[in-house]
C-alpha positions in Angstrom: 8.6 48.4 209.0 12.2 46.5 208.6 13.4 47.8 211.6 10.7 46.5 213.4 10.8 42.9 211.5 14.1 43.1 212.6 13.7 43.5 216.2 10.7 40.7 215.9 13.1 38.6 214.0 15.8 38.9 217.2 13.1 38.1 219.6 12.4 35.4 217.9 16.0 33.9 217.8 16.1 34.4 221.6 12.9 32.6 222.0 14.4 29.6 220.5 17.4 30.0 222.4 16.0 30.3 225.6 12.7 28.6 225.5 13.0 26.4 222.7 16.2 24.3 223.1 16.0 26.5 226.9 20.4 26.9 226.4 22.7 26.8 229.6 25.9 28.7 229.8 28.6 26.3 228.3 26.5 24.1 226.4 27.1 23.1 222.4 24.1 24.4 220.9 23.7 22.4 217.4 21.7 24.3 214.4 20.5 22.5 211.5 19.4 24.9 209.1 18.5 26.0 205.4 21.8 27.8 203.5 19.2 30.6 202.5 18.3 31.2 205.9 21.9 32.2 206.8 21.3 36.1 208.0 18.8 34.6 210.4 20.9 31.7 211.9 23.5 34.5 212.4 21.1 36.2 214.6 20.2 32.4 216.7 24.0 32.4 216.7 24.5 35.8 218.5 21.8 35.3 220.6 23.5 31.6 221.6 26.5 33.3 222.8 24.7 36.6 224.8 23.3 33.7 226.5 26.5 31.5 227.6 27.0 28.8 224.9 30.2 27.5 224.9 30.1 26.9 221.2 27.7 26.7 218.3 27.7 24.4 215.6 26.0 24.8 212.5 25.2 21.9 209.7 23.4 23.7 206.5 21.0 22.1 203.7 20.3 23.3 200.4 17.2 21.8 198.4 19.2 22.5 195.0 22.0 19.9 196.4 19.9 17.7 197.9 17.8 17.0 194.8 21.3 16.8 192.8 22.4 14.1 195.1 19.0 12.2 194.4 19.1 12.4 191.1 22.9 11.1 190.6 23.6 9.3 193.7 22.5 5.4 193.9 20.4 3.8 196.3 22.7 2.0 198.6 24.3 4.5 199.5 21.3 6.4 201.6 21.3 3.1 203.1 24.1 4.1 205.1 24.9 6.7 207.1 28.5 8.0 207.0 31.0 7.3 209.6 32.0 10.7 210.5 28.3 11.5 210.7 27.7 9.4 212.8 30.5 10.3 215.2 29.5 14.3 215.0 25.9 13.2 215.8 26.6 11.2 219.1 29.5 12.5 220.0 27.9 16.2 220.6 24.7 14.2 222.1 27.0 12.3 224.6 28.7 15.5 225.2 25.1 17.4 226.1 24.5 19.0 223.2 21.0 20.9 222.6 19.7 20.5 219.3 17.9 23.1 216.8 16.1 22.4 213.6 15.5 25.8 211.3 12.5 24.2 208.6 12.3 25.2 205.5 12.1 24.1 202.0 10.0 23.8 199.1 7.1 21.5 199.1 8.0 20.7 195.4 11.7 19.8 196.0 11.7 16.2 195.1 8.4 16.2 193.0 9.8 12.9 190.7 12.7 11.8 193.2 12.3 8.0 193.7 10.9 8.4 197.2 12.9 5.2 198.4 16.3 7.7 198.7 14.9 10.3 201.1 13.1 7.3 203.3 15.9 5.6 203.2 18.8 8.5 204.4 16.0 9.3 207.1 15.8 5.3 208.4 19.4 5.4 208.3 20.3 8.5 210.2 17.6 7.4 212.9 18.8 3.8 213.5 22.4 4.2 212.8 23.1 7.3 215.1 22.2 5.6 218.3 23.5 7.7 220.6 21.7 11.2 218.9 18.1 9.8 218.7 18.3 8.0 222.3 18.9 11.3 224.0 16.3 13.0 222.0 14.0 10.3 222.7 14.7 9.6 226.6 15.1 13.6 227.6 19.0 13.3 227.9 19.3 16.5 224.6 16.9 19.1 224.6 15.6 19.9 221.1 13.7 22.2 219.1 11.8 22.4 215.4 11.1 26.0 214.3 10.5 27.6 211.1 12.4 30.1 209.4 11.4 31.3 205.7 12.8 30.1 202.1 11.8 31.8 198.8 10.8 28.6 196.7 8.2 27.7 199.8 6.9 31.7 201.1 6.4 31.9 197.2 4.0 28.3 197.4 2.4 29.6 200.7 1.8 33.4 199.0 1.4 32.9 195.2 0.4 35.8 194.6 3.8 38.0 196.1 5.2 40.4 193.6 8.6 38.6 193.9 10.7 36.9 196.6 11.7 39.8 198.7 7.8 40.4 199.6 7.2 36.6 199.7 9.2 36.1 202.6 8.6 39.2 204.3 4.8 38.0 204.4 6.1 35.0 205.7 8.3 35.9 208.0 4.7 38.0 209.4 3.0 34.8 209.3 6.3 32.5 211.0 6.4 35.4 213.8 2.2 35.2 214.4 2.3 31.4 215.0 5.4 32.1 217.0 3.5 34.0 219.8 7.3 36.6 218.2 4.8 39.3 216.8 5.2 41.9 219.1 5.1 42.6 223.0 7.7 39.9 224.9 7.3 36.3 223.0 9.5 35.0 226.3 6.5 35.7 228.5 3.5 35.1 226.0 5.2 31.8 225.7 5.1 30.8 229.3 1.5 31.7 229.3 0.6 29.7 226.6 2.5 26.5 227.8 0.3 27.1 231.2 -2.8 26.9 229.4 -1.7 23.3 227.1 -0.3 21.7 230.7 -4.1 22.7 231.8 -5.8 21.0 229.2 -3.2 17.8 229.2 -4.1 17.6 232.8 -7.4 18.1 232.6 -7.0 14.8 229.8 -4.6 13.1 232.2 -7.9 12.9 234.8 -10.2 11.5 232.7 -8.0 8.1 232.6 -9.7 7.4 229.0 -9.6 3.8 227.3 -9.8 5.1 223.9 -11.1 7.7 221.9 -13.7 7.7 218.8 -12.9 9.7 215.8 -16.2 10.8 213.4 -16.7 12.9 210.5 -18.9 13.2 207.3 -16.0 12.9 205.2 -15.6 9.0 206.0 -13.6 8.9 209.1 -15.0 6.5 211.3 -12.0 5.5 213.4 -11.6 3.4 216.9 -8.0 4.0 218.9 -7.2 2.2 222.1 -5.0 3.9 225.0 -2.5 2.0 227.0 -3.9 1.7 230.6 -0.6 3.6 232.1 -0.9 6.6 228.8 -0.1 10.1 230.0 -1.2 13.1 228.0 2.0 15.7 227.1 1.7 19.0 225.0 3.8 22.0 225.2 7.3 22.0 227.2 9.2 18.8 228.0 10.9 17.9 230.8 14.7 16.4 230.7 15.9 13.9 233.0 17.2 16.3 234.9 14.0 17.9 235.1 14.4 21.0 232.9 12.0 22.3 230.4 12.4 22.6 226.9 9.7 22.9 223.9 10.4 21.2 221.1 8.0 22.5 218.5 7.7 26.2 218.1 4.8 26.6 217.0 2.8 24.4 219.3 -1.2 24.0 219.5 -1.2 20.1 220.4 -2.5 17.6 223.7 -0.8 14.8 222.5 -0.3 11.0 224.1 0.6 7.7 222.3 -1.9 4.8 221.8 -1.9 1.3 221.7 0.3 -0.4 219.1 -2.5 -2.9 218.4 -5.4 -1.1 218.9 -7.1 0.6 215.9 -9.9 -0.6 214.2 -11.6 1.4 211.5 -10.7 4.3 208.4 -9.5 7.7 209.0 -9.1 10.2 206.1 -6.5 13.0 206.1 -8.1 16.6 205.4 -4.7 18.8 204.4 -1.7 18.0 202.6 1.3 16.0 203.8 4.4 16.5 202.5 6.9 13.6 203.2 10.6 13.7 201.8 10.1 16.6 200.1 7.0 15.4 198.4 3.1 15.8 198.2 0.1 13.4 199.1 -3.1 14.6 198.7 -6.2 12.8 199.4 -4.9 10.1 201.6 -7.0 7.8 203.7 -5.9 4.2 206.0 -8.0 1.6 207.2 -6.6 -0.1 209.9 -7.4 -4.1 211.8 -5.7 -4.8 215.4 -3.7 -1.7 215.3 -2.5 -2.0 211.6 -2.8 -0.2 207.9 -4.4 -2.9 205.5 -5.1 -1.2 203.1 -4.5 2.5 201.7 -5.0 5.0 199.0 -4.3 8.8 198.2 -5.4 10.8 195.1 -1.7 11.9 194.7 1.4 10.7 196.0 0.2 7.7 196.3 4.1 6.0 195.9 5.3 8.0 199.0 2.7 6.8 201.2 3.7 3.2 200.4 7.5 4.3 201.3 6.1 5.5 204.3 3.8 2.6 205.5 7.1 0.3 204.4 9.9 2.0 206.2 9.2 -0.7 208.8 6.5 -3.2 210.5 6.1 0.2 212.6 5.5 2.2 210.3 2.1 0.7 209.9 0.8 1.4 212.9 -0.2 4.7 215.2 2.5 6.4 217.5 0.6 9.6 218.5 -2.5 11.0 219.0 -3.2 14.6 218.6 -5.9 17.3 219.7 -5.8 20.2 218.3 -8.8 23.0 218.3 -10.1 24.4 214.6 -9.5 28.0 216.1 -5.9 27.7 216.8 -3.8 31.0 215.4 -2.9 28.9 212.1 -6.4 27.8 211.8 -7.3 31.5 212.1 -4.8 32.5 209.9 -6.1 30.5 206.5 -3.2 29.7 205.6 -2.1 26.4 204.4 1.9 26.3 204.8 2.3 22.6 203.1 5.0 22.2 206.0 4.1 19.7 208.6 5.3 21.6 211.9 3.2 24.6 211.2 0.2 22.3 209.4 -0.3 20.1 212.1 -1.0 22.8 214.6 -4.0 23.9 212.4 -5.9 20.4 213.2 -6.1 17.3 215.2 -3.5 14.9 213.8 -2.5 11.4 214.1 1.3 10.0 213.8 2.5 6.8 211.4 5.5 5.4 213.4 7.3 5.8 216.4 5.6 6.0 220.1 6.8 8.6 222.7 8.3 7.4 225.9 7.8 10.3 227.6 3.5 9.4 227.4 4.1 6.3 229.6 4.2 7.1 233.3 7.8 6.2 234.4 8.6 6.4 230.5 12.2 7.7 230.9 13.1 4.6 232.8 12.1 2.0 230.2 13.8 0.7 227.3 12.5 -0.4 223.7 11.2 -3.6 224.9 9.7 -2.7 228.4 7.9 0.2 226.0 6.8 -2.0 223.4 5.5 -4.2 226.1 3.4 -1.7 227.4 1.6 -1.0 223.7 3.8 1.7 222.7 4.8 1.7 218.9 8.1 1.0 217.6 9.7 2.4 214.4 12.4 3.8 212.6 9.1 6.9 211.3 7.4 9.6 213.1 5.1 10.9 210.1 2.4 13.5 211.2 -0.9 13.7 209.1 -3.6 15.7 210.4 -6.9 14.5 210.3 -9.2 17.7 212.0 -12.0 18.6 210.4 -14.9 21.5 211.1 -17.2 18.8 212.0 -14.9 16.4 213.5 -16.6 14.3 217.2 -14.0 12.5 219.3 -15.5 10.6 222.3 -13.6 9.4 224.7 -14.3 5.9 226.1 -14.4 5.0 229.7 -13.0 1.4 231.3 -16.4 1.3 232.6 -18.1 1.8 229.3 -18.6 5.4 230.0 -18.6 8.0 227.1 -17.2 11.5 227.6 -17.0 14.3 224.8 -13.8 15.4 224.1 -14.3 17.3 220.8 -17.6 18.6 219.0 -17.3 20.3 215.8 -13.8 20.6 216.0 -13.5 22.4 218.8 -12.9 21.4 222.8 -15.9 20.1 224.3 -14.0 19.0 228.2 
């Protein structure tokens, strides 16, 4: 059984090497990554070199420190990112860098952390390190999130583990099965899953919808508008230089960006969302020409208003999601109170920043030609999922046509 985990587990660092961040000899390759997780970044490391990098950096995190600096650090000093941060982060972005995420952490980590800290290191590290977040944004970096187990979280997900060891040996199983990694060649699996999202984004792209209509019993009754020149993305990315990447392994999602300004209506969230290391349950927006007016959540409340004032963004939609109820993490029963692998269970919306890359010519605009176009603006990009078993989305035509895109949760196209 370990020997084949482990041979699953070295798959799965080469599928993130060569499909995820999709690594060319020479390149930097740049792992951010938990300090627990250490045996397994030694494997994305090894696998980094069989494949050409010219060198690997590695920045760790440790939820132990981080809620130590929290606790005893002030305020003002989130507000700023350091200098020599900043110069590691663009400099290996200017320099072509590819960039991997490892997640994982404990849902609990900052349970009673003033939420304004995390927001604020997070606004800080995506305004002030220009050069890092424009090439992730404009396809000059490829990047990649993926998840790789911690105790305090496998032990949240699996409550009823005998002790750590097991915890994260189940979810390693669980990381591997999302992963398309649990047996046979994940490289290949991989491309034939990518071929059948770029089929149903396509398949979106040719209806040339004016909005969709989100309805369920549980009180969502929500109206979103679609820039006229939207383009539906899901699965790989493209670079400028026209090389794929995918940037979220797992992936389930058809996603595009909507109109800054056009929402009307309320939408309730159906799972958990945990922001900056902490929980909000129960959360539901109503929105007026594209904006949250008003808000609630039966916990958590204080982080959702963080979120929602992070900026004049982050009160309005940058992403649209649809995802099928019967995905593999649907399936799976699971709730992983982790965002990447949570969203990919249900059709999700997005608090914050637009995508370029969902405007036709999108590469070749800037902020303003962008925000011109409808597409949201914002220091944020918070994922809350939305998908329900009963869930209808109709998409509206120009014309005043009405096309089913979702019944019951499921496809309808």
């Amino acid at each position: 059984m370990r020997q084949d985990l482990d041979r699953r587990m070295d798959d799965y660092a080469d599928l993130l090497v060569r499909v995820g961040v999709a690594l060319q000899p020479g390149q930097e390759l740049v792992v951010d990554a938990p300090v627990e997780a250490a045996a397994f970044v030694r494997r994305v490391v090894r696998a980094a070199y069989a494949a050409g990098a010219g060198h690997v950096t590695t920045n760790w995190s440790d939820d132990a420190l981080r809620r130590l600096e929290y606790e005893n650090v002030a305020l003002e000093w989130f507000e700023e990112t350091p200098s020599w941060k900043r110069e590691q982060m663009d400099s290996l972005a200017a320099q072509g860098a590819c960039f991997l995420s490892l997640t994982g952490s404990d849902p609990a980590a900052l349970d009673g952390i003033d939420p304004a800290k995390p927001v604020a290191a997070a606004t800080a590290r995506n305004s002030q390190c220009a050069v890092w977040r424009h090439g992730l944004d404009f396809g000059e970096n490829a990047w990649c999130i993926a998840g790789v187990p911690v105790a305090a979280w496998s032990r949240v997900v699996f409550p009823d583990a005998e002790d750590d060891e097991q915890a994260n040996e189940r979810m390693w199983e669980a990381i591997l099965a999302t992963a398309r990694a649990d047996g046979g060649d994940p490289v290949a699996a991989w491309r034939e899953h990518d071929a059948e999202l770029a089929k149903r984004r396509e398949a979106m792209n040719d209806l040339g919808l004016e909005a969709l209509r989100y309805r369920s019993a549980n009180g969502t009754d929500l109206a979103v508008g679609l820039p006229s020149a939207h383009v539906w993305g899901g699965g790989s990315m493209r670079l400028a230089d026209g090389r794929e990447f995918q940037p979220n392994i797992p992936t389930e999602e058809v996603f595009t960006s909507p109109g800054r300004l056009r929402a009307e209506g309320v939408v309730r969230s159906t799972m958990p969302l945990v922001y900056q290391g902490t929980t909000i349950r129960g959360m539901w927006l109503r929105f007026e020409a594209g904006r949250v007016v008003e808000f609630g959540a039966d916990e958590g409340r204080a982080s959702l208003e963080r979120l929602l004032a992070v900026d004049e963004g982050a009160r309005r939609l940058g992403e649209v999601a649809l995802i099928a109820k019967d995905t593999p993490i649907r399936r799976s029963g699971l709730l992983f109170y982790n965002t990447l692998f949570d969203e990919n269970a249900s059709c999700h919306l997005a608090l914050g920043k637009g995508f370029a890359e969902c405007q036709r010519d999108g590469s070749s605009l800037d902020e303003d030609e962008l925000l011109a176009r409808g597409v949201n603006r914002s220091h944020a990009h918070v994922d809350f999922m939305v998908g329900a078993d009963d869930l209808s989305i109709t998409g509206l035509t120009a014309s005043g046509g009405e096309v089913p895109v979702f019944e019951d949760g499921l496809w309808a196209l």
